[in-house]
C-alpha positions in Angstrom: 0.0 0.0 0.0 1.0 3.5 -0.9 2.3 5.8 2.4 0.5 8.6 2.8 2.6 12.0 3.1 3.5 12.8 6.7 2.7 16.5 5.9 -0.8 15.7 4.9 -1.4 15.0 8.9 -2.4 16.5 11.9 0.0 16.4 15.2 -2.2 14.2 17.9 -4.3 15.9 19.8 -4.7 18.8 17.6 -7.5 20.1 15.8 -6.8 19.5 12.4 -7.7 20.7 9.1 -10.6 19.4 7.0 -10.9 18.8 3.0 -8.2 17.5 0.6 -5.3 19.0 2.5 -6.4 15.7 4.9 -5.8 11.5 3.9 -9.7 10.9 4.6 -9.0 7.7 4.4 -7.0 7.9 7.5 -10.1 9.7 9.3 -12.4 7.4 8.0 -10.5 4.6 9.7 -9.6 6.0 12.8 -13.2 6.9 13.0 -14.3 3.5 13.2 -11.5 1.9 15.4 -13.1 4.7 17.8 -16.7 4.1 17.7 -15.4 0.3 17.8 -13.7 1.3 21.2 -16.7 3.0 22.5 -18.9 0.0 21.5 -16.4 -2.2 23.6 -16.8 0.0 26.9 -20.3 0.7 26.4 -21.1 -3.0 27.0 -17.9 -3.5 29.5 -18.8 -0.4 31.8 -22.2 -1.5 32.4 -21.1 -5.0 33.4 -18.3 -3.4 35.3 -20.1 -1.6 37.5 -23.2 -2.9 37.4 -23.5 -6.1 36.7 -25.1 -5.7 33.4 -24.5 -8.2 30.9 -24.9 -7.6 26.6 -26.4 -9.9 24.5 -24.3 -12.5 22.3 -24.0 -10.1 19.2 -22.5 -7.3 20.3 -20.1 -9.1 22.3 -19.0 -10.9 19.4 -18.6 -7.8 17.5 -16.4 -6.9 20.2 -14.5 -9.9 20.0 -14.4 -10.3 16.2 -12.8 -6.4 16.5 -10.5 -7.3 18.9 -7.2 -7.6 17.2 -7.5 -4.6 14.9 -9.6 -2.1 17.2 -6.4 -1.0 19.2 -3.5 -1.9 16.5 -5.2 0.2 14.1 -5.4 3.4 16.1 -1.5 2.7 17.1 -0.2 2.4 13.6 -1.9 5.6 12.4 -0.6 7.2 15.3 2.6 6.3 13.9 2.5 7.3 10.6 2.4 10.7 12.0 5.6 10.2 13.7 7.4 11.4 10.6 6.0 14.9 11.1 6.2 15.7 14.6 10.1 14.9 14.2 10.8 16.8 11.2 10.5 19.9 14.5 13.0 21.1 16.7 13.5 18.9 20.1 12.3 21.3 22.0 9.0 22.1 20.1 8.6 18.0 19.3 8.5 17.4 23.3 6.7 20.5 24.4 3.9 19.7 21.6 3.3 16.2 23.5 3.4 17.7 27.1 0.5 19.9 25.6 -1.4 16.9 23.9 -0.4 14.2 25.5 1.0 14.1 29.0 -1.3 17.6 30.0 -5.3 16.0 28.5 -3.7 12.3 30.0 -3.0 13.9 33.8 -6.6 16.4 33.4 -8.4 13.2 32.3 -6.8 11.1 34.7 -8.2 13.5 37.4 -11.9 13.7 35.6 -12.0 9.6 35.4 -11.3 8.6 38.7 -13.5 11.2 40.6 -16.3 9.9 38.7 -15.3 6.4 39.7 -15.4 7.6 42.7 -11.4 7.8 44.0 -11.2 11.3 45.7 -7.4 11.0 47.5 -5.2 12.5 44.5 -2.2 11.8 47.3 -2.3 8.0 46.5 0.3 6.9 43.7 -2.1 4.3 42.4 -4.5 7.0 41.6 -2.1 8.1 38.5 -1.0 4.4 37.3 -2.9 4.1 33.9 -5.1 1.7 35.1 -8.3 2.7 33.1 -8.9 3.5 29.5 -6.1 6.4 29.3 -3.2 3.3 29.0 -3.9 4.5 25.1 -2.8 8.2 25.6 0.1 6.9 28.3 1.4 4.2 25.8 1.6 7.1 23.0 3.3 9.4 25.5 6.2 6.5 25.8 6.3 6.1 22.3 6.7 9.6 21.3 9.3 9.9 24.2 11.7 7.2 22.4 10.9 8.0 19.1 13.5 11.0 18.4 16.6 8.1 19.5 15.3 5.1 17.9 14.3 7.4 14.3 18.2 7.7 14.2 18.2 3.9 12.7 18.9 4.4 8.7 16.3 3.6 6.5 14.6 0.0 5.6 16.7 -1.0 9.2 14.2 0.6 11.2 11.8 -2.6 10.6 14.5 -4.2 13.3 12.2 -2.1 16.1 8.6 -2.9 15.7 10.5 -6.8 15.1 12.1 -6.4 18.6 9.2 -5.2 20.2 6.9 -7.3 18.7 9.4 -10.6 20.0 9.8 -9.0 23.3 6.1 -8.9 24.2 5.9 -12.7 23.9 8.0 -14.0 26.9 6.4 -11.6 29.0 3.4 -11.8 31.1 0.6 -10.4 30.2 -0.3 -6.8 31.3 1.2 -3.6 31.1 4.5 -4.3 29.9 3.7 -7.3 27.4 1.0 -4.5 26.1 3.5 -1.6 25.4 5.7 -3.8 23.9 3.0 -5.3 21.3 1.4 -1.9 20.5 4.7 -0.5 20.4 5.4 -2.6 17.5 2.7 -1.1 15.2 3.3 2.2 16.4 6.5 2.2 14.8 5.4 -0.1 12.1 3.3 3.2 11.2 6.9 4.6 10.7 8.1 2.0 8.9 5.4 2.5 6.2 6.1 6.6 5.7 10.2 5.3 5.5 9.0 2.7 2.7 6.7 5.0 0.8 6.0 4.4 -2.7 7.6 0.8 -2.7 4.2 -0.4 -0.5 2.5 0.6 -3.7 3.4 -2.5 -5.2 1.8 -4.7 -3.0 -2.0 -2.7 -3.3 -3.9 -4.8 -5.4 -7.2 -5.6 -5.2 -6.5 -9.7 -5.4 -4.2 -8.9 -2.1 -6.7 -7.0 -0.6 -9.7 -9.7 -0.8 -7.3 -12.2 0.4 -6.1 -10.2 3.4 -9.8 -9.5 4.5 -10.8 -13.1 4.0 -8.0 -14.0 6.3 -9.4 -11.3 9.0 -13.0 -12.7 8.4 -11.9 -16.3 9.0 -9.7 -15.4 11.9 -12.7 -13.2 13.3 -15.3 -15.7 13.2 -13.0 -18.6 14.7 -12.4 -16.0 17.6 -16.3 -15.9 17.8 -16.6 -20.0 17.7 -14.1 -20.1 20.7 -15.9 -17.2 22.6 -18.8 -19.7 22.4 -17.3 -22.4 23.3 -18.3 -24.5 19.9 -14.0 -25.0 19.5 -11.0 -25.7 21.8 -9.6 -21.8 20.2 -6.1 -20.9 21.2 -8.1 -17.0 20.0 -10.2 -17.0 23.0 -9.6 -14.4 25.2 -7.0 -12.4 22.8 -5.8 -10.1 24.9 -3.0 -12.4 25.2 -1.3 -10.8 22.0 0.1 -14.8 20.6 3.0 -13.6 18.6 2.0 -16.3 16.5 -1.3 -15.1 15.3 0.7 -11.5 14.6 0.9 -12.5 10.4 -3.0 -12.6 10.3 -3.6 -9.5 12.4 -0.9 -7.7 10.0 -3.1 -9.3 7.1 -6.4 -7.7 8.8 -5.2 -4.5 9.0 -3.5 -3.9 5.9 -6.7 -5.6 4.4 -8.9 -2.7 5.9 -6.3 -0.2 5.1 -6.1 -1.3 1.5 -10.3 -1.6 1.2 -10.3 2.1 2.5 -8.3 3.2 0.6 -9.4 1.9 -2.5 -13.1 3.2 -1.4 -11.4 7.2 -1.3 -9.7 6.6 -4.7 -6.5 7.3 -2.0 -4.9 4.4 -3.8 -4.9 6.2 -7.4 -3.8 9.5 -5.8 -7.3 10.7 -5.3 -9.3 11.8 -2.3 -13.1 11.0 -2.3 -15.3 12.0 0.5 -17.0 9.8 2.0 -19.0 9.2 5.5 -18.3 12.9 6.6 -19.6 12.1 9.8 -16.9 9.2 9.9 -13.9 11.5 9.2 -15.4 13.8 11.8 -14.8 11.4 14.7 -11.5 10.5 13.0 -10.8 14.1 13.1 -11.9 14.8 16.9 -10.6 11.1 17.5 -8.7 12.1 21.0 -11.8 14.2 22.7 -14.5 11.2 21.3 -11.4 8.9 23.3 -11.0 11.0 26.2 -15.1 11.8 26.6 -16.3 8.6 26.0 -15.3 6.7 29.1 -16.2 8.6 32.5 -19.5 9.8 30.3 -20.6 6.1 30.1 -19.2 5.5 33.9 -21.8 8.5 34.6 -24.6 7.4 32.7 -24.1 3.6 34.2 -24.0 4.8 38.0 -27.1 6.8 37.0 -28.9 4.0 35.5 -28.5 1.7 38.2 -29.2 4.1 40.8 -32.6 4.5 39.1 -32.7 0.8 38.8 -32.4 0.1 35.4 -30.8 -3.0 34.6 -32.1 -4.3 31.2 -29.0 -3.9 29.0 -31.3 -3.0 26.2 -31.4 0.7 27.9 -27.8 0.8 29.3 -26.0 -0.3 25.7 -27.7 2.1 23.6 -27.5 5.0 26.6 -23.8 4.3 27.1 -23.1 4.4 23.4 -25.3 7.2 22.4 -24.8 9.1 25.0 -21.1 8.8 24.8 -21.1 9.8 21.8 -23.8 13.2 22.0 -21.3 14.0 25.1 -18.2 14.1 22.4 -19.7 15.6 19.3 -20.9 17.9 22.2 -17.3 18.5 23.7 -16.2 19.0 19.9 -18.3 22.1 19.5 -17.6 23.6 22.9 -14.0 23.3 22.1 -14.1 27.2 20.7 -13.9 28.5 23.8 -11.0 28.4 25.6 -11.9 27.0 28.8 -13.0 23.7 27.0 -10.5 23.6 24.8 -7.7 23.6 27.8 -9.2 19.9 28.5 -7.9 18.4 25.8 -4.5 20.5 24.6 -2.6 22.8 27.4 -3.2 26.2 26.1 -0.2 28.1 24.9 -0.3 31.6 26.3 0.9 34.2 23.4 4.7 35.6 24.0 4.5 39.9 24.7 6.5 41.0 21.9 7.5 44.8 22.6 7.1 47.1 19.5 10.8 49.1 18.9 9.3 52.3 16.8 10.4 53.3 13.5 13.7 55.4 13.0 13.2 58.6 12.2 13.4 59.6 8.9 16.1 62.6 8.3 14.5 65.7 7.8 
């Protein structure tokens, strides 16, 4: 597949451009790995905290999702990564204190008081134990990024390799995770270094064959879930560095369908599913809103004693979701907008009048 241009692409975090000057097929994407992740916690939440469980189909679109929901949103990340380094050091860290490490700490405050943890003194309360490990992760990434970018060309594909091997031995959790996603982050990387020599590989008889791969793979996850096979997929969280080929399929699969769909592949850049490319615009705040909004609306429920999860799915979805196109619009005013990026006060510059003229 052909690498989109680095310049074409929004630092994360920022509110970025809209029309051709965007990859919409990169929007259109992230979009849906988001409203995938917001499908996930509006059916974990209420079972979370309230007992509530979802019916069979959406928790096998959950689990059918489950490979590519998170690897997705990683590897776009890191196509990015080629622009945020092309700045100075000291604007390239300063830019992720202000979208990264500032909306992760303000968020981290927001999510736990609605979860109801009120001593800020506690060191547990700032572990990333909830659904900011995303924005965290990222923050590690970018960290690294500037030393391990020093690698020369095609050699770089030795770091998402190492971090991909590394996750195995480990246990699962924390660690094993960063090391995993770690791996497509940079893979992102990888793919802006290769360029135009992906190109080769888009075809359309590559691109059916990938997404039959993910389909198979999907529904045997599903069969597993449901006990009708003895699947090594069930419960994937484990990240089984032997089923990495066939999420790698999966992904470039969807990347190549999506970009086929935008004409992205022929050098074109068809719009399509505006209100897609929105989210995948505003992806961070519909990431950051989502999950103390459906913490709020659960608690709510269940203190009104609503437990049918045919109310609290569609109310934790929905509402998640009015919240964040809400928090979108309210981010012209300044106050808002400091939840998400740290604002950057304007420098006094002091004006040196004119020489006179001779007379």
């Amino acid at each position: 597949m052909t690498s989109p241009s680095p310049q074409s692409q929004p630092p994360t975090g920022s509110r970025a451009p809209s029309g051709a000057s965007r990859a919409r097929w990169m929007d259109l994407i992230r979009g849906g790995a988001i409203l995938l992740v917001v499908l996930l916690h509006a059916t974990a939440i209420p079972w979370m905290f309230g007992g509530i469980s979802s019916g069979r189909v959406v928790n096998d679109i959950n689990s059918f999702f489950a490979p590519y929901r998170m690897s997705l949103l990683f590897l776009l990340s890191g196509v990015l990564l080629t622009r945020s380094l092309a700045k100075p050091p000291g604007t390239y860290y300063w830019n992720k204190v202000r979208t990264l490490i500032w909306p992760y700490l303000v968020w981290m405050v927001i999510g736990m008081l609605t979860e109801g943890y009120t001593d800020l003194r506690d060191p547990f309360f700032w572990i990333p134990n909830n659904w900011l490990w995303f924005i965290f992760f990222l923050a590690v990434y970018y960290a690294v990024a500037p030393l391990l970018a020093r690698i020369p060309g095609t050699w770089f594909g030795v770091v998402p390799a190492v971090l991909w091997i590394a996750s195995w031995p480990l246990p699962d959790g924390d660690f094993s995770n960063l090391c995993y996603y770690g791996g497509f982050f940079f893979a992102g990387h990888l793919c802006v270094r290769l360029g135009s020599r992906l190109s080769r590989f888009e075809t359309r008889t590559l691109m059916w064959v990938c997404l039959a791969i993910a389909t198979g793979f999907g529904a045997f996850i599903i069969a597993g879930n449901r006990g009708y096979t003895n699947a090594m997929t069930a419960g994937f969280d484990a990240h089984r560095l032997e089923l990495l080929p066939v999420v790698i399929a999966g992904i470039a699969g969807t990347v190549m369908a999506v970009r086929r769909l935008t004409g992205s592949h022929q050098g074109h850049s068809h719009d399509r599913a505006r209100w897609l490319q929105y989210i995948g615009r505003n992806s961070v705040v519909f990431y950051l809103v989502h999950f103390p909004t459906q913490v709020w609306i659960t608690n709510t429920l269940s203190d009104l004693g609503v437990t049918n999860p045919n109310i609290s799915l569609p109310a934790c979805f929905l509402g998640a979701l009015a919240v964040a196109y809400l928090a979108c619009w309210l981010r012209r005013f300044r106050v808002v907008d400091a939840l998400f990026v740290l604002p950057q006060f304007a420098r006094r510059t002091t004006q040196v009048a004119p020489p006179a003229r001779p007379a």
